[in-house]
Every structure is written in C-alpha cells, then in structure tokens.
KETI-482730 format. One record per atom (N, C-alpha, C): atom name; residue number from 1; z, y, x; residue in three letters. Coordinates in steps of 0.001 Angstrom, whole numbers, always signed. Last residue first. Example, Ala and Ser with C-alpha at 12.3 -4.5 7.8 and 13.67 -1.06 7.14 Angstrom:
KETI-482730
@atom N, nr 2, Z +7080, Y -2250, X +12850, rest ser
@atom CA, nr 2, Z +7140, Y -1060, X +13670, rest ser
@atom C, nr 2, Z +7870, Y +30, X +12900, rest ser
@atom N, nr 1, Z +7800, Y -5690, X +13190, rest ala
@atom CA, nr 1, Z +7800, Y -4500, X +12300, rest ala
@atom C, nr 1, Z +7800, Y -3300, X +13200, rest ala
This chain:
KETI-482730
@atom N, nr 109, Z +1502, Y +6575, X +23672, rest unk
@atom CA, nr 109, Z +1323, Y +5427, X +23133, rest unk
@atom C, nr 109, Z +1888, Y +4461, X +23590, rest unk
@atom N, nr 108, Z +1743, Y +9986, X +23259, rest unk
@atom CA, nr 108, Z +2304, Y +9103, X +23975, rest unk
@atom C, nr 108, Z +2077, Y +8054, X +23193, rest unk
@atom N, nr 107, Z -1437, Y +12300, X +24664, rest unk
@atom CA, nr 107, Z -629, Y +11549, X +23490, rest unk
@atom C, nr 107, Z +516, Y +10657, X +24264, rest unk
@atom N, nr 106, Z -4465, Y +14363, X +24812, rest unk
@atom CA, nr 106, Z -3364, Y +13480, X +25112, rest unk
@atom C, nr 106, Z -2326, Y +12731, X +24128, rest unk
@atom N, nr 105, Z -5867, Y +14992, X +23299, rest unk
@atom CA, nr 105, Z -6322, Y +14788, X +24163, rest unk
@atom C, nr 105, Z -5701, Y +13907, X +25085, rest unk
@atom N, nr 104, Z -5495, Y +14452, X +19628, rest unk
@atom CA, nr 104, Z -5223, Y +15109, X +20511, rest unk
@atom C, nr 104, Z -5688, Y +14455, X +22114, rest unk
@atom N, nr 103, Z -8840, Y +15964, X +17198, rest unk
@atom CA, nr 103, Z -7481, Y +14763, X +18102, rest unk
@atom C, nr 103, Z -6899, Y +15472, X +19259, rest unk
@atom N, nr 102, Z -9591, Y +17266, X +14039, rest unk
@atom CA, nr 102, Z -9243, Y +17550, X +15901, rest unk
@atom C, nr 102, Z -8239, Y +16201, X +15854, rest unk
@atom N, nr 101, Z -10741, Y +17849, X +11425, rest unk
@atom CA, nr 101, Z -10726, Y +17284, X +12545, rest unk
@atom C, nr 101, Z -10559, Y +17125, X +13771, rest unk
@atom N, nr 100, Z -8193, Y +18798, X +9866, rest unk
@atom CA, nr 100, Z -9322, Y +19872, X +10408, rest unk
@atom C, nr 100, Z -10222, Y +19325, X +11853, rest unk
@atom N, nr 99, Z -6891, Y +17032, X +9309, rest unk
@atom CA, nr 99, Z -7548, Y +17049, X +8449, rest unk
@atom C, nr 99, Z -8524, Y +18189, X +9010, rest unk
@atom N, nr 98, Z -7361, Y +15025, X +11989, rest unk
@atom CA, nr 98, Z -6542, Y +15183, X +11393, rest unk
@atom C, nr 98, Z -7282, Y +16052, X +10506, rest unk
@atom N, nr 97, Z -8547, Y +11689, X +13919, rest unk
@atom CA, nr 97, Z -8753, Y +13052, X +13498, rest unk
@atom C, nr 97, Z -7438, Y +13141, X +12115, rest unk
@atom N, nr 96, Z -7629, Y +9091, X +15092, rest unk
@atom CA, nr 96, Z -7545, Y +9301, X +14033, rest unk
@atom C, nr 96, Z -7646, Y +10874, X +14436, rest unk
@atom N, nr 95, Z -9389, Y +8388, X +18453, rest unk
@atom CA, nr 95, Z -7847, Y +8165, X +17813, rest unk
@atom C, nr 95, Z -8763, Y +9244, X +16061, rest unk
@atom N, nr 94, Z -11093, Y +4964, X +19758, rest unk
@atom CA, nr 94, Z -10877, Y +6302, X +19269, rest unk
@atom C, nr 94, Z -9752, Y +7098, X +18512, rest unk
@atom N, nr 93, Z -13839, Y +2715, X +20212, rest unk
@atom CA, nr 93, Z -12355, Y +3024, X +20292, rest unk
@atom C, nr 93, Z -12584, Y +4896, X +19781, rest unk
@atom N, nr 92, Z -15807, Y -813, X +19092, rest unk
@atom CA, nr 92, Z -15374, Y +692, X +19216, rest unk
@atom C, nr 92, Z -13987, Y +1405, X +19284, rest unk
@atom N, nr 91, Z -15510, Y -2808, X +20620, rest unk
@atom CA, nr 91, Z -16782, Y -2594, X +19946, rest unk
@atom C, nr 91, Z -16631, Y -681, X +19381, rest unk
@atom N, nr 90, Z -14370, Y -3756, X +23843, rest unk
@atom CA, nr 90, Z -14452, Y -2972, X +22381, rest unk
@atom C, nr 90, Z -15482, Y -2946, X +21630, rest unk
@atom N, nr 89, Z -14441, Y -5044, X +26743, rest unk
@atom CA, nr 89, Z -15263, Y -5698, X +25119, rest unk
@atom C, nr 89, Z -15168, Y -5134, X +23893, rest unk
@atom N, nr 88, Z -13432, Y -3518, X +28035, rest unk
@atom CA, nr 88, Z -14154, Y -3685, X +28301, rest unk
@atom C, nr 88, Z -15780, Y -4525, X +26538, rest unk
@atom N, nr 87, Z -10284, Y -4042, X +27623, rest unk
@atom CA, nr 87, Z -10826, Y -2455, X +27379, rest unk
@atom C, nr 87, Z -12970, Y -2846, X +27154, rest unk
@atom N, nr 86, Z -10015, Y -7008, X +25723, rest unk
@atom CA, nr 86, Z -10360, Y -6635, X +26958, rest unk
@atom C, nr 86, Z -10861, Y -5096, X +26509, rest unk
@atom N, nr 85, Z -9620, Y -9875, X +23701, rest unk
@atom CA, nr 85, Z -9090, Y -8482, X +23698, rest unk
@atom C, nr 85, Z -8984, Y -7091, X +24880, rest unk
@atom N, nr 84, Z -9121, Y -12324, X +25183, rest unk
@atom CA, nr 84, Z -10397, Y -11946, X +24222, rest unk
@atom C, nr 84, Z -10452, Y -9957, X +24612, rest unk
@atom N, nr 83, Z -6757, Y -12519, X +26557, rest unk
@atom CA, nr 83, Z -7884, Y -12832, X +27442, rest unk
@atom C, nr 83, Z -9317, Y -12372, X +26384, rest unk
@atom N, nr 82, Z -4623, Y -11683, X +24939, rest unk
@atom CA, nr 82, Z -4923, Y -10906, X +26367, rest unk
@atom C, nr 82, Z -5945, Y -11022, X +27001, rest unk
@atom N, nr 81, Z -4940, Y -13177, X +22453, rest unk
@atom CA, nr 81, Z -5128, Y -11755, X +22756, rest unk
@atom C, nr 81, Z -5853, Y -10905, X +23940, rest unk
@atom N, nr 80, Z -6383, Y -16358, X +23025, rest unk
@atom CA, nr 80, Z -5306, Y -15532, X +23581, rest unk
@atom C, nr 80, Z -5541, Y -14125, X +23255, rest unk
@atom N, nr 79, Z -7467, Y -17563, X +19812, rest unk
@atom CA, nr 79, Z -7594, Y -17465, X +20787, rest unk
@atom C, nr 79, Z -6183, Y -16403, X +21613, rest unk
@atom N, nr 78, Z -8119, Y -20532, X +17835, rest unk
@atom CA, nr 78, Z -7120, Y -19625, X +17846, rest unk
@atom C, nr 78, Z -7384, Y -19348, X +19584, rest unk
@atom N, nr 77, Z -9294, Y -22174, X +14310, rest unk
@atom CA, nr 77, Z -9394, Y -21873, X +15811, rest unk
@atom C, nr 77, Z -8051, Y -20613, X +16099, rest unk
@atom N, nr 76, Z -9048, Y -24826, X +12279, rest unk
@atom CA, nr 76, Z -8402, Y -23505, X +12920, rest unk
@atom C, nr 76, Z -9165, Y -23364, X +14237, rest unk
@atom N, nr 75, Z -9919, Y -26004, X +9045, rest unk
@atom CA, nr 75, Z -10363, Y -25794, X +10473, rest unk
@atom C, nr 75, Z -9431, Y -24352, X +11116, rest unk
@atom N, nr 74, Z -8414, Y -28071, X +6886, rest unk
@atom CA, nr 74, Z -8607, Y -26896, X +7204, rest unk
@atom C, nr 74, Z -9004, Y -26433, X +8352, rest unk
@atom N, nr 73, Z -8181, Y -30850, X +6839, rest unk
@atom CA, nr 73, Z -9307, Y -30669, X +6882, rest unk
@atom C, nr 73, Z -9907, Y -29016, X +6716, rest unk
@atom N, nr 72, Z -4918, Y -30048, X +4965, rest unk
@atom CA, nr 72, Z -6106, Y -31507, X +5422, rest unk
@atom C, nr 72, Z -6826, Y -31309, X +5796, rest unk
@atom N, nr 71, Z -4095, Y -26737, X +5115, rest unk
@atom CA, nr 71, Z -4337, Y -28239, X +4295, rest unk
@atom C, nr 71, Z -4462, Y -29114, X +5195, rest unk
@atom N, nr 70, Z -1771, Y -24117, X +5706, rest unk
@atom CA, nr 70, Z -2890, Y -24992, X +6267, rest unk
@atom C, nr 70, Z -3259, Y -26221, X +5180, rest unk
@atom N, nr 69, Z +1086, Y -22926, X +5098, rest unk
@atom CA, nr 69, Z -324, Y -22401, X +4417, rest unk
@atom C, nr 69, Z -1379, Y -22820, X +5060, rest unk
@atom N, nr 68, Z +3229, Y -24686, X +6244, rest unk
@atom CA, nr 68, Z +3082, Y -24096, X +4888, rest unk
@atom C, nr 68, Z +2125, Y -23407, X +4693, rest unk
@atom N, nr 67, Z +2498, Y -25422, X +8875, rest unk
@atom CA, nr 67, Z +2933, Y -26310, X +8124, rest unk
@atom C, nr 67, Z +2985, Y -25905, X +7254, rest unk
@atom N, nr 66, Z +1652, Y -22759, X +10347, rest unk
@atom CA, nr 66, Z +733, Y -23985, X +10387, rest unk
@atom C, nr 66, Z +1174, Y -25158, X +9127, rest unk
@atom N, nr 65, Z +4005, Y -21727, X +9823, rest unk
@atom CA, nr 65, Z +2661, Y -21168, X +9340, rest unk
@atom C, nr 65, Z +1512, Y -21814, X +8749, rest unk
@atom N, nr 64, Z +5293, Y -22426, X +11623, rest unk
@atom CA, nr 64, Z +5762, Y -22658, X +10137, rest unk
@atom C, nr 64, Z +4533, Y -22263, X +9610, rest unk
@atom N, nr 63, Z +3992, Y -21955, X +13790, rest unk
@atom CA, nr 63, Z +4185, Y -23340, X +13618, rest unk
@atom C, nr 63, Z +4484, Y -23576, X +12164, rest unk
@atom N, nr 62, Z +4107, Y -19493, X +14014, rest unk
@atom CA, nr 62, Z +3274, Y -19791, X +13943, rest unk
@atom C, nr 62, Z +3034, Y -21510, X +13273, rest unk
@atom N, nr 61, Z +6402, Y -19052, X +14501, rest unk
@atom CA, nr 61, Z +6260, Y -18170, X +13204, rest unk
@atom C, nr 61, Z +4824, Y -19195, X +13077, rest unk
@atom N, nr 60, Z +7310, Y -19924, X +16559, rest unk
@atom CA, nr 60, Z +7814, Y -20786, X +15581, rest unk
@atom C, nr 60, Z +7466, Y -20223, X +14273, rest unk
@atom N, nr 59, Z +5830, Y -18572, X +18572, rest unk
@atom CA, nr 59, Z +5621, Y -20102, X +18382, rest unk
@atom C, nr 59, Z +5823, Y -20685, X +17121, rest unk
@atom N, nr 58, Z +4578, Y -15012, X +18187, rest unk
@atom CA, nr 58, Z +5795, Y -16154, X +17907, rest unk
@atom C, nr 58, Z +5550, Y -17704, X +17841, rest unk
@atom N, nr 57, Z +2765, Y -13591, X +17096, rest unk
@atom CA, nr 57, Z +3273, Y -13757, X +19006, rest unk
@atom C, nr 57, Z +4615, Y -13949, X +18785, rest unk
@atom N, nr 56, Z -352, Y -13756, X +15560, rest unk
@atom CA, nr 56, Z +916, Y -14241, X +15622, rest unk
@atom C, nr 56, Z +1678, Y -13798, X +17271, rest unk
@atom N, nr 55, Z -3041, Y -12998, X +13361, rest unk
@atom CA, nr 55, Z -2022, Y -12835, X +14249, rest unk
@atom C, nr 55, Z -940, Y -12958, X +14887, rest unk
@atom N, nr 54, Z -5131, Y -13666, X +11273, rest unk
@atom CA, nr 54, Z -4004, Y -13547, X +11608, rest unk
@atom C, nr 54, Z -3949, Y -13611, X +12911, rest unk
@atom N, nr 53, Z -7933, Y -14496, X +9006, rest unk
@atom CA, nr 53, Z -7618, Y -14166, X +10285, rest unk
@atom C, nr 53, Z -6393, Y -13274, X +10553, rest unk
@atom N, nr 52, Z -9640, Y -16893, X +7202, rest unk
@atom CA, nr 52, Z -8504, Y -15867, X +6839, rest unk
@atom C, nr 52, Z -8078, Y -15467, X +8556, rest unk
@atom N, nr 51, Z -13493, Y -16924, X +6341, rest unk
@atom CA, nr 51, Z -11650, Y -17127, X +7076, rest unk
@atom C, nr 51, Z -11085, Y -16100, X +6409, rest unk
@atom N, nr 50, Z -14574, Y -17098, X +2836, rest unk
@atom CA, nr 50, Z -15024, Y -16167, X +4578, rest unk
@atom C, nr 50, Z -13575, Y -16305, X +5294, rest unk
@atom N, nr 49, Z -15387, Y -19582, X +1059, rest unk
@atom CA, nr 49, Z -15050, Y -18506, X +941, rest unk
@atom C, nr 49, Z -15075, Y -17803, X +2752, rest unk
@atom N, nr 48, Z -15150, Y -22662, X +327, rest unk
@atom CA, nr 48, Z -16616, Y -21378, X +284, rest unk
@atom C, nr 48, Z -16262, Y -19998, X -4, rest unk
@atom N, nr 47, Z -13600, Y -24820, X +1170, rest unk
@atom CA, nr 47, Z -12998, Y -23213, X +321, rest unk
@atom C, nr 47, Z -14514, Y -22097, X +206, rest unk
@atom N, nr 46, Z -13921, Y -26984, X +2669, rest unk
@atom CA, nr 46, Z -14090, Y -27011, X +1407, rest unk
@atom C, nr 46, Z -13650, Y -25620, X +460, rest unk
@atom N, nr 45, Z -11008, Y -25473, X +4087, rest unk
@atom CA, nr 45, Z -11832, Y -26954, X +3909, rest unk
@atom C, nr 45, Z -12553, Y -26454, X +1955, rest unk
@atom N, nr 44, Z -11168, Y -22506, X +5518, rest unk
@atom CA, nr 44, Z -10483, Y -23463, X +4787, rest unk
@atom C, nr 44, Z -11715, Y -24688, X +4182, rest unk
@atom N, nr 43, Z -10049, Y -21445, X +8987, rest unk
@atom CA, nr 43, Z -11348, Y -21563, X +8015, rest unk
@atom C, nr 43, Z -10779, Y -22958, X +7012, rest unk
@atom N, nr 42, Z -8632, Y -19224, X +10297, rest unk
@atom CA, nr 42, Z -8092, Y -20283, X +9564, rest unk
@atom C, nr 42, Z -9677, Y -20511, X +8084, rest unk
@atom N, nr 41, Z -8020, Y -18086, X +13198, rest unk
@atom CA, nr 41, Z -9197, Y -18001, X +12360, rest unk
@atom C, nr 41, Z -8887, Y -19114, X +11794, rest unk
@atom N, nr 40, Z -5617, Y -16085, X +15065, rest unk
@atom CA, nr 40, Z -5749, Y -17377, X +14738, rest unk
@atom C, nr 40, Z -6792, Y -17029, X +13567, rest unk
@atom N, nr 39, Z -4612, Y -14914, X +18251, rest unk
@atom CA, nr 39, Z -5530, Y -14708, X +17296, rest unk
@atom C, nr 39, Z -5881, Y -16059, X +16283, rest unk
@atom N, nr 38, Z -1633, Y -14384, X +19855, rest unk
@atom CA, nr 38, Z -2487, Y -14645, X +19872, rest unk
@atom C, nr 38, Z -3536, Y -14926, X +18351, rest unk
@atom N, nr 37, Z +221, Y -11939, X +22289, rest unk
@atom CA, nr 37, Z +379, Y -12412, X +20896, rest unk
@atom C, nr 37, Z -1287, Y -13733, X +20800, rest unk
@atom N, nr 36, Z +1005, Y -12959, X +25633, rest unk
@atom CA, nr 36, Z +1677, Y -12669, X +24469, rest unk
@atom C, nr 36, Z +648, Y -13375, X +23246, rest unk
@atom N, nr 35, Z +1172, Y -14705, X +27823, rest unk
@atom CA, nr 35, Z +382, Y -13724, X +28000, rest unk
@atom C, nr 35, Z +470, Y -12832, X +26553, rest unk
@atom N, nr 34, Z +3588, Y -16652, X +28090, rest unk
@atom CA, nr 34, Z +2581, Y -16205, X +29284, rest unk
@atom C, nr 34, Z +2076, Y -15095, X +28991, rest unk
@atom N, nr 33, Z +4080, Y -17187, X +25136, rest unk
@atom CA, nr 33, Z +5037, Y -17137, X +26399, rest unk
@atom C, nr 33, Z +4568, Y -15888, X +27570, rest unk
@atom N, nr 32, Z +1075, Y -17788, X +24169, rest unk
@atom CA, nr 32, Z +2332, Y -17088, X +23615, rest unk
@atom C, nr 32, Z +3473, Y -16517, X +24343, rest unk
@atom N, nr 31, Z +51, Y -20050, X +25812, rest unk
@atom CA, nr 31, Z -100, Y -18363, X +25495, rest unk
@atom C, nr 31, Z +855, Y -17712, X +25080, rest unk
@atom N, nr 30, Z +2172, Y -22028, X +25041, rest unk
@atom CA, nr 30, Z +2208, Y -21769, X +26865, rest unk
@atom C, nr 30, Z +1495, Y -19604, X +26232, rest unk
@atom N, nr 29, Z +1587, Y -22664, X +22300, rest unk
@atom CA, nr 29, Z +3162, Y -22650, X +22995, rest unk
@atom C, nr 29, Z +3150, Y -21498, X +24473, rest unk
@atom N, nr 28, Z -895, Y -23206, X +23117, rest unk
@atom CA, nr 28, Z -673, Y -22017, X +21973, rest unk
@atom C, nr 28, Z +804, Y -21968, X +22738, rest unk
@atom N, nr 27, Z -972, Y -25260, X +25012, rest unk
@atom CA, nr 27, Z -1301, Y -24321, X +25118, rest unk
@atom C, nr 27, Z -1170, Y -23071, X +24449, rest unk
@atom N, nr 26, Z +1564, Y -27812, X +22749, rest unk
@atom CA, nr 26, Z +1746, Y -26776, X +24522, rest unk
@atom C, nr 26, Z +1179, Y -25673, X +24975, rest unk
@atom N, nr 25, Z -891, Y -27757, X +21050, rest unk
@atom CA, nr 25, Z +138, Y -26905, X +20608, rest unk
@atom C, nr 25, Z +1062, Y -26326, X +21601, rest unk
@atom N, nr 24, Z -2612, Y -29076, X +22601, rest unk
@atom CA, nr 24, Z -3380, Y -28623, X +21471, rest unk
@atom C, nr 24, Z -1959, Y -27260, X +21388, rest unk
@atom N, nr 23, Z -753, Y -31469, X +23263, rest unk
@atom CA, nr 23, Z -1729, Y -30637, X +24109, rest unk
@atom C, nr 23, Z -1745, Y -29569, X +23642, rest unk
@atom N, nr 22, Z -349, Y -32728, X +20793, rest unk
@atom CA, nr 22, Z +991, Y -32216, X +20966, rest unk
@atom C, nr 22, Z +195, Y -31035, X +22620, rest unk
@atom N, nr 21, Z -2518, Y -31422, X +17453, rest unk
@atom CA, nr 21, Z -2344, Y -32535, X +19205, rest unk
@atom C, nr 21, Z -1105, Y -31806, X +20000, rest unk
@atom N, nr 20, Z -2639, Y -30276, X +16041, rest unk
@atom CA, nr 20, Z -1337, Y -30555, X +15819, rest unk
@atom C, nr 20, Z -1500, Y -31429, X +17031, rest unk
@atom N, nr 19, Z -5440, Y -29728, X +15385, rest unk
@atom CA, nr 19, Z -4904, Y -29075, X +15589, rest unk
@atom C, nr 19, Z -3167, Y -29173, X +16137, rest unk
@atom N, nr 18, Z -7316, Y -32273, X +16409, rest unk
@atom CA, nr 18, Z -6451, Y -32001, X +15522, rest unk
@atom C, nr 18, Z -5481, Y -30736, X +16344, rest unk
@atom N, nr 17, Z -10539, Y -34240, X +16581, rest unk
@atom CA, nr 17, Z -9739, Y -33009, X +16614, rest unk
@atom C, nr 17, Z -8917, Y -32486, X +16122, rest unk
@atom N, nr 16, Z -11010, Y -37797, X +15202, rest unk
@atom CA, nr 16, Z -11256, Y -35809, X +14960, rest unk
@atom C, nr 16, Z -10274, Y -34919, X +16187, rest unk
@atom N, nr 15, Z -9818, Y -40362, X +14790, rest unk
@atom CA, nr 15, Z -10371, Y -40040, X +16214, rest unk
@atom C, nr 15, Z -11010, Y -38262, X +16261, rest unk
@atom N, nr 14, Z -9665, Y -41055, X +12381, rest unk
@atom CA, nr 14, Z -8626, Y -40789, X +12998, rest unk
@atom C, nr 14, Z -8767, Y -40427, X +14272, rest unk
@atom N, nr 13, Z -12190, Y -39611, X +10004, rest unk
@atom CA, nr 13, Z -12018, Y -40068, X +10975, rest unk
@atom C, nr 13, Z -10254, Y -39891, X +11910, rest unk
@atom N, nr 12, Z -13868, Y -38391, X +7455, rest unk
@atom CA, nr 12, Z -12369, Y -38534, X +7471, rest unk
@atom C, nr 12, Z -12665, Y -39773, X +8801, rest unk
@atom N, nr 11, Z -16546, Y -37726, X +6083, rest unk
@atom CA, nr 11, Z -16318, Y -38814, X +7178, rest unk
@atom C, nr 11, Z -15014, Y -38946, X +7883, rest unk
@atom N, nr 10, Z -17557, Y -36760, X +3790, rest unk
@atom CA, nr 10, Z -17261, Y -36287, X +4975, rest unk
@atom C, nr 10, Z -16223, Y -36903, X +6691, rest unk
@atom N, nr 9, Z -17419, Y -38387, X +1237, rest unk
@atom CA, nr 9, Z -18699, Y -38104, X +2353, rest unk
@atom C, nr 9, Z -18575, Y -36912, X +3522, rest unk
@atom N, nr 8, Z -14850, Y -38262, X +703, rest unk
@atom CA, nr 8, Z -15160, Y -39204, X +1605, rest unk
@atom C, nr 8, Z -16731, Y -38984, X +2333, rest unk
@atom N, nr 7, Z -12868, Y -35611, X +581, rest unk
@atom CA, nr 7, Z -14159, Y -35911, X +122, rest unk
@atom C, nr 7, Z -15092, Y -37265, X +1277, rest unk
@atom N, nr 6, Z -9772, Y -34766, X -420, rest unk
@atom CA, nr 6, Z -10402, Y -35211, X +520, rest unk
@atom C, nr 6, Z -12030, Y -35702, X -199, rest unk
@atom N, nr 5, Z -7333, Y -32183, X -1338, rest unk
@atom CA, nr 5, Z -8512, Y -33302, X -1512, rest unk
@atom C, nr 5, Z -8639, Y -33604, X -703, rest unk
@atom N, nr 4, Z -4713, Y -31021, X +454, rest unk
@atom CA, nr 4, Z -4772, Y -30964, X -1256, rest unk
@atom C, nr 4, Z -5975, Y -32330, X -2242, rest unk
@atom N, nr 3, Z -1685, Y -32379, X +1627, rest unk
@atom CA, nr 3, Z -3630, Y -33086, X +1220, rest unk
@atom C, nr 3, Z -4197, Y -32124, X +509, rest unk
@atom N, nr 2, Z +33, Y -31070, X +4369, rest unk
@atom CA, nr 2, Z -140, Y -31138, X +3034, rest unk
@atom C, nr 2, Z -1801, Y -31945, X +2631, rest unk
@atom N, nr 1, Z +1274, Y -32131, X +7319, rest unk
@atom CA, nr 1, Z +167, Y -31384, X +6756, rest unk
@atom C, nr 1, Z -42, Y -31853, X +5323, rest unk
C-alpha cells in the first residue's frame, strides 16, 4: 500500500482494521466465486471529497485495484451484489421510453 501522508493526530495504530487482512480478502475472494460481482465504496483519507464507488467480479481486477489506486488510511467498504441488490430493495425500476414515449411490454434481457 502506497503512503501518500499521514497525520499523527489521527492515531495510526497497528491493531486498526485492514483491508488487506488475509480473512478480510478470502471473503471478497469467496463472494466473488460464490455469488458474483461485488460493490466497493472507496472513501479517501483525508480527501474531503464524496467516495468513489465501483464494481468488480474479478479477484484479481480487484486486488490490482486495491494495490494501484488505494493509499494509507483510505477507507473501503465492499458489499456482495447478490445479497444488497434484491428485486425487493429497488429504489426505482423501469425500461427507457423511446422518443414517442412507449416501452416495450415485453423484451429479451
């Protein structure tokens, strides 16, 4: 994992939460496999700015990922597709109208 800073009043501890726990990376490993793609929220250290949110359903896309655009003290979360992503939890669904607004009723997806 790259440094870019560190800010000691933030209490840099070897006992934190780490994304790179070899646990930590079996389960992403295991989703991925098991149940496919999965959701990653890459909140940046010290970046006062709004996540960056991706997608992955590759281990090793993910892993390079993790090692070339993460820092020191970048926070990740990351969830399963299959288990967030439910007909049930939409916030909204629907297909694309066309220019005389009509959809079709059916379709192949």
């Amino acid at each position: 994992m790259k440094t870019r800073f560190r800010s000691e009043s933030d209490n840099w501890s070897a006992d934190g939460t780490k994304i790179t726990e070899p646990a930590k990376l079996d389960a992403i490993r295991r989703a991925l496999m098991d149940e496919g793609p999965i959701i990653v929220q890459h909140w940046f250290y010290h970046g006062a700015s709004a996540p960056e949110r991706l997608i992955f359903d590759d281990f090793d896309q993910f892993q390079a990922w993790l090692n070339e655009h993460t820092y020191a003290g970048d926070a990740i979360e990351v969830w399963s597709w299959a288990a967030m992503c439910q007909p049930d939890r939409r916030l909204a669904e629907g297909k694309c109208p066309d220019d005389e607004g009509l959809v079709p009723k059916g379709g192949a997806y």
